[in-house]
C-alpha positions in Angstrom: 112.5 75.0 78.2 115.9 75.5 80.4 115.8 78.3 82.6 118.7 79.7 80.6 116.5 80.1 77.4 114.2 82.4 79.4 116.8 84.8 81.6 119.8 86.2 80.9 122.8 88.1 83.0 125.3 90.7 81.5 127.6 93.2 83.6 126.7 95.7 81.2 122.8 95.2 80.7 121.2 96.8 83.6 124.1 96.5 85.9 124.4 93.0 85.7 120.4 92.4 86.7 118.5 89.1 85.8 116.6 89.7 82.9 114.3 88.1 80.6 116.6 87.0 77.7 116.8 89.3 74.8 115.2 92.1 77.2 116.0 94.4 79.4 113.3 93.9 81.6 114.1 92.3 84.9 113.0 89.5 86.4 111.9 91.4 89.5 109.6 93.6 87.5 107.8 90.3 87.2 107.2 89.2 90.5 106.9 92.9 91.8 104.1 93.8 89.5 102.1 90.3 90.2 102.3 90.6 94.0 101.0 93.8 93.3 97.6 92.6 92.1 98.7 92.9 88.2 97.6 90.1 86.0 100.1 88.6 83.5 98.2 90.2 80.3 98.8 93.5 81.8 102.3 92.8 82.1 103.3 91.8 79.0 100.8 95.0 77.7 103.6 97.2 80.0 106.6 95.6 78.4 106.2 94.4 75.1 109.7 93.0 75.1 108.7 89.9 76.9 107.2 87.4 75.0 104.2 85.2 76.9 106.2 82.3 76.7 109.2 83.4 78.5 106.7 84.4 81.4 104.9 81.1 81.1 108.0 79.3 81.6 109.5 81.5 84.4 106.0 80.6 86.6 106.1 77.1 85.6 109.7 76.1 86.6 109.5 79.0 89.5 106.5 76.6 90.7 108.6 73.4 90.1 111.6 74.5 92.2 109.1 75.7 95.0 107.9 72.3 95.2 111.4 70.5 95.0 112.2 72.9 98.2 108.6 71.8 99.7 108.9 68.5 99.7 112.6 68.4 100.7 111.6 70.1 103.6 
């Protein structure tokens, strides 16, 4: 899954914000909520707009281009 299946950017939907395609719920809600101790499941419970699979892919190519940088380094 490309990254641009998963998030999407539009001036006018929520200023312009990275969101999870088809959502209005940003990115940063994500990451936010799970460094604040909140699993995935209740995530996706607090905003039933994003689908498990976006968030799946969002970690799993998050982790890939962590490790790219990593290993570059």
């Amino acid at each position: 899954m490309e990254i641009s299946d998963i998030l999407s950017s539009d001036p006018d939907v929520v200023s312009g914000a990275v969101v999870f395609k088809g959502t209005r719920v940003p990115v940063d809600a994500l990451f936010e909520n799970l460094a604040g101790g909140m699993s995935v499941e209740a995530f996706l419970d607090n905003f039933p707009t994003v689908e498990r699979e976006q968030v799946q892919a969002l970690l799993q190519i998050s982790a890939q281009r962590l490790n790219c940088c990593l290993i570059l380094s």
